[in-house]
Backbone as CSV, one residue per row, in Angstrom:
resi,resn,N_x,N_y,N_z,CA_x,CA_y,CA_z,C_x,C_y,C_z
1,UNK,109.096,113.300,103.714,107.978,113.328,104.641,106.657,113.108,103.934
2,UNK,106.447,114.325,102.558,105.606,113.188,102.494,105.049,112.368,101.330
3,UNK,106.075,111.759,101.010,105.572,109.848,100.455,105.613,109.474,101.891
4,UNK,105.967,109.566,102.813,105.479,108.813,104.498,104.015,108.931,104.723
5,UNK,103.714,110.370,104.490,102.517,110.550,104.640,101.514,109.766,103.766
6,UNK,101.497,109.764,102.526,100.984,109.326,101.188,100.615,108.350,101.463
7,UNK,101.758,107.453,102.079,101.743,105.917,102.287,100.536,105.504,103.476
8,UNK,100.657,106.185,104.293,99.587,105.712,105.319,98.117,106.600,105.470
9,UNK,98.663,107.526,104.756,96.957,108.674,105.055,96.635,108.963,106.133
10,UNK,96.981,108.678,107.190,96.392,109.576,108.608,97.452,109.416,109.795
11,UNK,97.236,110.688,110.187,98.046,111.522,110.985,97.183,111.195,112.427
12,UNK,97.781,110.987,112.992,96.672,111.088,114.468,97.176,112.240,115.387
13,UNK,96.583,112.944,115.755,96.561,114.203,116.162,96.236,113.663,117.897
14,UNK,97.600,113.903,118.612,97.429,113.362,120.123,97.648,114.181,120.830
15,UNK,97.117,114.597,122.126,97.266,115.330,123.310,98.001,114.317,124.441
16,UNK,99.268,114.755,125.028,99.520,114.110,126.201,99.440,114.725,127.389
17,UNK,98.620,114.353,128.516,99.152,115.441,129.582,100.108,114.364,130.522
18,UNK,100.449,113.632,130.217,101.994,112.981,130.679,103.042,112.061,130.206
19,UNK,103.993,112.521,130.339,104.995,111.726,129.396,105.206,110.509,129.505
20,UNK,105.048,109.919,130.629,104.739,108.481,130.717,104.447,107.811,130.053
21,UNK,103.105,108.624,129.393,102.319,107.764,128.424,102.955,107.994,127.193
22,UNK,104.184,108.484,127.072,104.374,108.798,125.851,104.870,107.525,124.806
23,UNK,105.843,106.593,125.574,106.388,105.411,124.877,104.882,104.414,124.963
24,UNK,104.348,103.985,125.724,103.362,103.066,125.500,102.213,103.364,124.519
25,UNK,101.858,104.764,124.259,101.040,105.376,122.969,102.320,104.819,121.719
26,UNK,103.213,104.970,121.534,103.796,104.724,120.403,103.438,103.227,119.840
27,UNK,104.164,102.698,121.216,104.056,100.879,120.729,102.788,100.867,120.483
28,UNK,101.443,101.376,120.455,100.233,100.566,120.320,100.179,101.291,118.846
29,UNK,100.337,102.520,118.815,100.295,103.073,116.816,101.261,102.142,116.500
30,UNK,102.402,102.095,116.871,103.061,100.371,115.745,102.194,99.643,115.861
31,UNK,101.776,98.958,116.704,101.499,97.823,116.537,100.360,97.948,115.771
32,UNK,99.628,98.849,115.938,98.436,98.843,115.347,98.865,99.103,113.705
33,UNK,100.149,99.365,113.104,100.217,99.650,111.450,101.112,101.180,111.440
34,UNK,100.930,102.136,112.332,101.198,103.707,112.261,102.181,103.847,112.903
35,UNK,103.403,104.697,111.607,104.592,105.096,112.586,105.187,106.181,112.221
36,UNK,103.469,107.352,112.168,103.528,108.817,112.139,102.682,109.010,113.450
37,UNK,103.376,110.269,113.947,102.221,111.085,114.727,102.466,112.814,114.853
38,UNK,101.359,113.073,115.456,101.487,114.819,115.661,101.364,114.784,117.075
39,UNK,102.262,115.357,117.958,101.922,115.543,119.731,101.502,117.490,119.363
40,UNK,100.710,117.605,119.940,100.315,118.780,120.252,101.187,119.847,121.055
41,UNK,101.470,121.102,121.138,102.319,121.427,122.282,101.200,122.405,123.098
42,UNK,100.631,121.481,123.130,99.070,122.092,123.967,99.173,121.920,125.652
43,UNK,100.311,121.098,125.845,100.148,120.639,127.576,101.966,120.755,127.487
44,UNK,101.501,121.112,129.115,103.304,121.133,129.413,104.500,119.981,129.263
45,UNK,103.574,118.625,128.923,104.034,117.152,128.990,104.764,117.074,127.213
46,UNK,104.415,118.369,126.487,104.657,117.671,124.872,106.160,117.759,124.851
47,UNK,106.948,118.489,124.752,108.008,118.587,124.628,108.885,117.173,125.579
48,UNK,108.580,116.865,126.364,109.540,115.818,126.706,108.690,113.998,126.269
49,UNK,107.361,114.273,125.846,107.241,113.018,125.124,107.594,112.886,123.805
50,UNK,107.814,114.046,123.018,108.399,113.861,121.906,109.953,113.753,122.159
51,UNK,110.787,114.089,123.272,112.426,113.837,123.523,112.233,112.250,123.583
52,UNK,110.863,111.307,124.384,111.364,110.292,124.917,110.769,109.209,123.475
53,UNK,109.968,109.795,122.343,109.939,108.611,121.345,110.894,108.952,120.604
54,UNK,111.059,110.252,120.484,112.234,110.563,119.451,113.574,109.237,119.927
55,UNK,113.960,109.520,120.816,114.630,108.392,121.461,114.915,107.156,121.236
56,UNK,113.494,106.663,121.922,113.251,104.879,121.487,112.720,105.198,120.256
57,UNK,112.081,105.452,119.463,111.503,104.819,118.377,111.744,106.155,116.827
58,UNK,113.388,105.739,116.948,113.982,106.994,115.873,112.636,106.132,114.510
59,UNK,112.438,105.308,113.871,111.236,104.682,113.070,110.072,105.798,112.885
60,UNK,109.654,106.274,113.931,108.471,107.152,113.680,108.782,108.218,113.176
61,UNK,107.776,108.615,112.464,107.747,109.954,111.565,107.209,110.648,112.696
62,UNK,107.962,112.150,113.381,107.360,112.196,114.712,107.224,114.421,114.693
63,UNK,105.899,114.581,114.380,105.537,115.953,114.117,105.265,116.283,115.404
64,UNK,105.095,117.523,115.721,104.758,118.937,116.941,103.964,119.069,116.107
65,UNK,102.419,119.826,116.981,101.514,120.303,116.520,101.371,121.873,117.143
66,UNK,100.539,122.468,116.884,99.903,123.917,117.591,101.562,124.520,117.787
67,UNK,101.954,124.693,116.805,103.060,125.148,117.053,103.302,126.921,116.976
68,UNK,102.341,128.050,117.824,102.291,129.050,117.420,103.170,130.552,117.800
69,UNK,104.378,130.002,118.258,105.273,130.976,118.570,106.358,130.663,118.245
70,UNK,107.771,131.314,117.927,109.074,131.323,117.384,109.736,129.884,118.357
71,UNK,109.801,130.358,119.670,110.542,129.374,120.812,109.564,127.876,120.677
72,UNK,108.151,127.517,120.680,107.975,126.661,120.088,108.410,125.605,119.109
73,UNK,108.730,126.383,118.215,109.154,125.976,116.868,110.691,125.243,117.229
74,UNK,111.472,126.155,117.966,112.790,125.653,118.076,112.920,124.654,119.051
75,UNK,111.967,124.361,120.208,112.088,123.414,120.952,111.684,122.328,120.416
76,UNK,110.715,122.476,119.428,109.798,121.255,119.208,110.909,120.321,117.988
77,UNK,111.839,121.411,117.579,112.915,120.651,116.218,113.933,120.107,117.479
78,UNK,114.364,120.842,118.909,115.071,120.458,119.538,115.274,119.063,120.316
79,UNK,113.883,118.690,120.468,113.104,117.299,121.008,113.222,116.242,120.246
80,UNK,113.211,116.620,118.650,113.147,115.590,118.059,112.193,115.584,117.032
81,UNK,111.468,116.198,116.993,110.247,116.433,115.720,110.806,116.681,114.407
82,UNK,110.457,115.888,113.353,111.247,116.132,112.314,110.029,117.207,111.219
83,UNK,108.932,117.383,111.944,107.967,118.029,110.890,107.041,119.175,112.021
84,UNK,106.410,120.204,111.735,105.627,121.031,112.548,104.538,121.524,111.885
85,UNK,102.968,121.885,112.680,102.465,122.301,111.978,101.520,123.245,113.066
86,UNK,100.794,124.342,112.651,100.018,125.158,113.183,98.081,125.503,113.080
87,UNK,97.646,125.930,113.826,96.084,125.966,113.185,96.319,126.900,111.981
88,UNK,97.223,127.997,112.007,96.691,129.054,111.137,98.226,129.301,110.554
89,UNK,98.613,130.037,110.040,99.667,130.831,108.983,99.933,131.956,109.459
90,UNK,101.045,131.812,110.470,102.017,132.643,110.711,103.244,132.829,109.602
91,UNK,103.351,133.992,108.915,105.123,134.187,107.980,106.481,133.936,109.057
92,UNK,106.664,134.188,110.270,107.045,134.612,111.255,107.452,133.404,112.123
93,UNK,106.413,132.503,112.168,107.361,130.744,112.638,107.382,129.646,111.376
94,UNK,107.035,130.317,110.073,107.333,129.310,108.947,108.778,129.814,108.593
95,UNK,109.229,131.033,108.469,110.328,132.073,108.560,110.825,130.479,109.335
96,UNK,110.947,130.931,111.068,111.737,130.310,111.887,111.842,128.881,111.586
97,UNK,110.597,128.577,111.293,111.115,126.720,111.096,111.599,126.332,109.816
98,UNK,111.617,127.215,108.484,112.652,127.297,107.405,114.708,127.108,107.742
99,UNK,114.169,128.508,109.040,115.722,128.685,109.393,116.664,127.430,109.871
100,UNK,115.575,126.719,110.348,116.380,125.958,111.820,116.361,124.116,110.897
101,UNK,115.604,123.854,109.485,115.232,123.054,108.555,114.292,122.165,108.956
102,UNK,113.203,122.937,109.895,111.636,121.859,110.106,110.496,121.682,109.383
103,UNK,110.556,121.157,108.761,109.612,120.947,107.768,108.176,121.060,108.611
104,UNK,107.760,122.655,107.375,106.403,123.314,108.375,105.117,122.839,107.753
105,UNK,104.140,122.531,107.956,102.387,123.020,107.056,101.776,123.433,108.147
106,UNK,101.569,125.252,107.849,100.651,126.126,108.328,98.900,126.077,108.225
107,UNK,98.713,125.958,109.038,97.206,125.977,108.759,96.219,127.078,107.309
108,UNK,95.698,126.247,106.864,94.782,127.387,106.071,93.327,127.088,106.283
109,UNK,92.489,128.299,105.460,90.864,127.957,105.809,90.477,128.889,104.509
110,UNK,91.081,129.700,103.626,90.822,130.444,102.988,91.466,130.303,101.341
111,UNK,91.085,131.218,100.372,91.748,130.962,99.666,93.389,132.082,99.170
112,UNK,92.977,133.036,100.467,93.985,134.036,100.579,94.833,133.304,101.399
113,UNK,94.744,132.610,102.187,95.739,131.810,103.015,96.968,130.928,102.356
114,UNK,95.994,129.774,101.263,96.224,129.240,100.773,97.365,129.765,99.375
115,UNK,97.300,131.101,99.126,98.124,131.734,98.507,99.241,132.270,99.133
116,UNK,98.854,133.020,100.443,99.903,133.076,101.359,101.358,132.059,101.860
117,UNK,100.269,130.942,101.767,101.763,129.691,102.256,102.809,129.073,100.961
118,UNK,101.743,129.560,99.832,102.433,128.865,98.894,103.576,130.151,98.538
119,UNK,103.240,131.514,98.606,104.049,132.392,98.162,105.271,132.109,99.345
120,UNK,105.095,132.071,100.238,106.125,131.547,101.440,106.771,129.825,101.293
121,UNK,106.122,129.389,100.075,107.006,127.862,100.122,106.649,127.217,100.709
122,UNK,105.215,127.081,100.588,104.229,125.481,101.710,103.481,125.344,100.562
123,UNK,103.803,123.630,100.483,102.560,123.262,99.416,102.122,121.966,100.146
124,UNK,102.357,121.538,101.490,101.546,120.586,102.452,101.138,121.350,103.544
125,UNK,100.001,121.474,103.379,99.096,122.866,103.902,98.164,121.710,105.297
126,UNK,97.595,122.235,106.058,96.836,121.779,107.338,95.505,122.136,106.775
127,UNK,94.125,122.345,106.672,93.191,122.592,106.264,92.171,122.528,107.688
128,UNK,92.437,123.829,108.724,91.876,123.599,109.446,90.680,124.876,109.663
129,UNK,89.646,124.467,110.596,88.676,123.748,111.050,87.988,123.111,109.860
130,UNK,88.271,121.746,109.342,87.817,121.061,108.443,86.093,121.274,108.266
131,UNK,85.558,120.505,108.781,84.668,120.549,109.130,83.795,121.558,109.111
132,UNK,83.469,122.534,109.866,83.410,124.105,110.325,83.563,124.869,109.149
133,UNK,84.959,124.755,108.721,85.489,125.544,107.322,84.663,124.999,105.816
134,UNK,83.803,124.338,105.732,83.247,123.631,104.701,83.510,122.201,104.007
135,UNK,84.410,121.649,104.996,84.643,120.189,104.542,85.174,120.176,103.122
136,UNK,85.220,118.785,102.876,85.029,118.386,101.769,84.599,119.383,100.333
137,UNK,83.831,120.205,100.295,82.845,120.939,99.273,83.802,122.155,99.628
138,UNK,84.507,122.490,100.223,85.643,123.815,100.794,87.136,123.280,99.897
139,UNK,87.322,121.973,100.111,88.530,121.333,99.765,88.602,121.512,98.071
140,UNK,87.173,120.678,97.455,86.870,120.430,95.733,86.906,122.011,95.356
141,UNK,86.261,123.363,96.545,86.676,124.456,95.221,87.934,125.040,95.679
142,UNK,88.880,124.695,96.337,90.127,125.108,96.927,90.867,124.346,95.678
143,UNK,90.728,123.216,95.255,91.374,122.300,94.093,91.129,122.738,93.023
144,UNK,90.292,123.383,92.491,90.319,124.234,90.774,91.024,125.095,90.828
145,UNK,90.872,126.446,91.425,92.466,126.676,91.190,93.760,126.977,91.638
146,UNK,93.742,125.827,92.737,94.996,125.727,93.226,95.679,124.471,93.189
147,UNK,94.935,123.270,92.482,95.644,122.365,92.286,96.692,121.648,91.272
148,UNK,96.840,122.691,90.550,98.049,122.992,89.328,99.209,123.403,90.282
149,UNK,98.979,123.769,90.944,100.538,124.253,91.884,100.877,123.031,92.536
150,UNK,100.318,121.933,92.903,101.026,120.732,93.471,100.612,121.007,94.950
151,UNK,99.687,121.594,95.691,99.462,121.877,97.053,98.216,120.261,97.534
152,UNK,99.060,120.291,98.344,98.494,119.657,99.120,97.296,119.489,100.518
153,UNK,96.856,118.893,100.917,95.915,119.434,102.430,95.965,118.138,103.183
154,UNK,95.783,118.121,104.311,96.111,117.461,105.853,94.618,118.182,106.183
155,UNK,93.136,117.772,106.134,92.505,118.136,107.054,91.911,117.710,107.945
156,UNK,92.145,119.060,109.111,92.034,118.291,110.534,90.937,119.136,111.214
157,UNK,89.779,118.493,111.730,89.420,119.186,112.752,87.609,118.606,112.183
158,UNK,87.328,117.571,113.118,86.143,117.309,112.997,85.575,115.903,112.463
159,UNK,87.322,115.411,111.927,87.287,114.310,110.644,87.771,113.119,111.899
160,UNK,86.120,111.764,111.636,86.197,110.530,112.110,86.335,109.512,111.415
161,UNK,86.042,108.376,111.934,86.362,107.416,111.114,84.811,107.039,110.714
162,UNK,83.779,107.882,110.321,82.459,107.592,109.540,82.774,108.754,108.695
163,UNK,83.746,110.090,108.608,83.409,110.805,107.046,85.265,110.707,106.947
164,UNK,86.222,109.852,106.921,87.543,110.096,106.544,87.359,109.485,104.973
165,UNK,86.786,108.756,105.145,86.637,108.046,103.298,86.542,109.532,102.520
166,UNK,85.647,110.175,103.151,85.218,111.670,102.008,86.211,111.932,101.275
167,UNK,86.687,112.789,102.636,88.057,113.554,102.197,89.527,112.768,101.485
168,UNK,89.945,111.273,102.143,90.661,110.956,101.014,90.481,110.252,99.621
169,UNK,88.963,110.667,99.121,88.902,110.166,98.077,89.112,111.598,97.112
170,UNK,89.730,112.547,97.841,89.987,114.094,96.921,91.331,113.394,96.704
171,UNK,91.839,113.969,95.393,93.057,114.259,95.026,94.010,114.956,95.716
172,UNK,93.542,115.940,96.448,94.183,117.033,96.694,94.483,117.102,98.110
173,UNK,93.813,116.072,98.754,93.969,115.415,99.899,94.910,114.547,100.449
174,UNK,96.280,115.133,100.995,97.304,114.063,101.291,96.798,112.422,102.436
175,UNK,96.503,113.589,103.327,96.082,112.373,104.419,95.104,113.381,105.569
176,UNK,94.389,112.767,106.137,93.802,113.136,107.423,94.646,113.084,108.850
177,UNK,94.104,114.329,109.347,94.541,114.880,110.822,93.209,113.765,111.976
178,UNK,93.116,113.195,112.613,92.185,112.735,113.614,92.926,112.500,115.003
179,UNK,91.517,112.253,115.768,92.662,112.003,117.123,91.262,110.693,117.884
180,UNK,90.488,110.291,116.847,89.360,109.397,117.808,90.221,108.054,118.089
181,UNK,91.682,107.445,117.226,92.119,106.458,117.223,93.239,106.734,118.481
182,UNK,93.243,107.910,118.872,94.281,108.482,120.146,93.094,109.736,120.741
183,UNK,92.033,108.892,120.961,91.186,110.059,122.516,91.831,109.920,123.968
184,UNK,92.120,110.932,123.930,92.481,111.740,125.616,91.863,110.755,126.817
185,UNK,90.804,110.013,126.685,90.317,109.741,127.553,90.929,108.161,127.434
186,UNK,91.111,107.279,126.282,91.466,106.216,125.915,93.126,106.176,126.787
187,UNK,93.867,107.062,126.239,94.973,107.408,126.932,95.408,107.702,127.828
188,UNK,94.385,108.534,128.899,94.540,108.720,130.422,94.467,107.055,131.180
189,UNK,93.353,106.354,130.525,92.884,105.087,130.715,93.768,104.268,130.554
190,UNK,95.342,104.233,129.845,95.820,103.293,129.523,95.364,102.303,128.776
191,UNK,94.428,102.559,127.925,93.244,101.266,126.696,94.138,101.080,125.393
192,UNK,95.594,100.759,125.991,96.793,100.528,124.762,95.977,99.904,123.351
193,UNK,95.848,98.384,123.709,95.162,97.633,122.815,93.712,98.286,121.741
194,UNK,93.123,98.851,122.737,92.195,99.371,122.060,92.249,100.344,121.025
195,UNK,93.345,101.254,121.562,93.909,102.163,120.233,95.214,101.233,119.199
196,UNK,95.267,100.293,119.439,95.540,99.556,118.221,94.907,99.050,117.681
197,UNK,93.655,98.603,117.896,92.595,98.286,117.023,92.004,99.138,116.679
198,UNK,91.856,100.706,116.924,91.240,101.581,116.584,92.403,101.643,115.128
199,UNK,93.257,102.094,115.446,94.577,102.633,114.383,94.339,101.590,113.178
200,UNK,94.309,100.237,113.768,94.243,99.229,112.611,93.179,99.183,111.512
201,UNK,91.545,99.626,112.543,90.734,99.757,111.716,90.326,101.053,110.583
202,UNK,91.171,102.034,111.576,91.535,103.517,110.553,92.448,102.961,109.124
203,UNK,93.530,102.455,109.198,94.409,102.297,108.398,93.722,101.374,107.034
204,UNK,93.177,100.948,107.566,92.175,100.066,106.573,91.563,100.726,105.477
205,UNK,90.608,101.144,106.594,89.548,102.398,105.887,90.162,103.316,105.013
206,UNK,91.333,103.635,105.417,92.337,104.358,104.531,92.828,103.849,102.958
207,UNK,93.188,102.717,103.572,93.379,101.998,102.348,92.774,101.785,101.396
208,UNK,91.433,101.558,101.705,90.612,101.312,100.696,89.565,102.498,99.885
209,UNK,90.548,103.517,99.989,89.989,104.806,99.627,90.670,104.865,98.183
């Protein structure tokens, strides 16, 4: 999971509130270059749009997000999600998604957190409220001394496509969490194309970090 990640640098962080939209959001992240995503289990629609790409498009690297209760965890591996992740660090659904073999990253914001997941066996950590939590300048002193352990960060929450260069020009920075290349409103709209040119022009920007 992740050299998948490595390879493309950003995660797009999507809300569905219908499953419908769930196969036509996929084809436009292919087409646009991306064949990772995170569905949120924020709306009652997540669990069966992740059954219906899991489906058609076994290709995608296909994560659950906000994953903050035990039964969560097991539906979201049940659907088809091969990876999960949370705002914050629960022992208690990293426990459960160990049990059931879902590859977890718990949210952190701290540097007690950040010790927490690793003593529990997470070293691809979520770094959330990015932004909020100190960005970038939060990340560089989180990396002195914790980046001898091999930990990683995913941060999400605030990060566009005018400050994503920042953050993956850290080391310690696997890839970015965003969702401007998959907005809620783009997607209610059906603006397929447009979020493939959004994705395309993210992936770029990525690249050249």
């Amino acid at each position: 999971m992740l050299d998948r990640i490595l390879s493309k640098r950003i995660v797009p962080v999507v809300v569905l509130d219908r499953a419908d939209d769930a196969e036509p959001l996929a084809v436009a992240l292919l087409a646009g270059g991306l064949d990772i995503m995170e569905i949120t289990f924020r709306t009652a629609a997540a669990e069966e749009c992740i059954k219906r790409i899991a489906a058609r498009f076994p290709e995608v690297l296909l994560g659950a997000g906000t994953l903050l209760e035990d039964e969560q965890v097991q539906r979201a591996k049940d659907a088809g999600a091969v990876f999960g992740l949370a705002p914050g660090l629960n022992p208690r659904t990293i426990a459960k998604a160990n049990a059931i073999g879902l590859q977890f990253s718990p949210g952190v914001m701290t540097p007690s957190d950040v010790e927490q997941a690793l003593s529990l066996g997470c070293k691809l950590l979520k770094f959330f409220p990015a932004e909020t939590a100190g960005g970038t300048g939060m990340l560089k002193a989180l990396a002195g001394p914790y980046g001898h352990t091999g930990v990683k960060f995913i941060p999400t929450g605030g990060i566009t496509s005018g400050n994503l260069a920042n953050y993956l020009k850290l080391p310690v920075v696997a890839a970015i969490g965003g969702s401007w290349m998959v907005d809620k409103q783009l997607v209610n709209e059906g603006k397929w194309d447009e979020i493939t040119r959004l994705t395309r022009e993210a992936l770029a920007a990525a690249a050249a970090c």
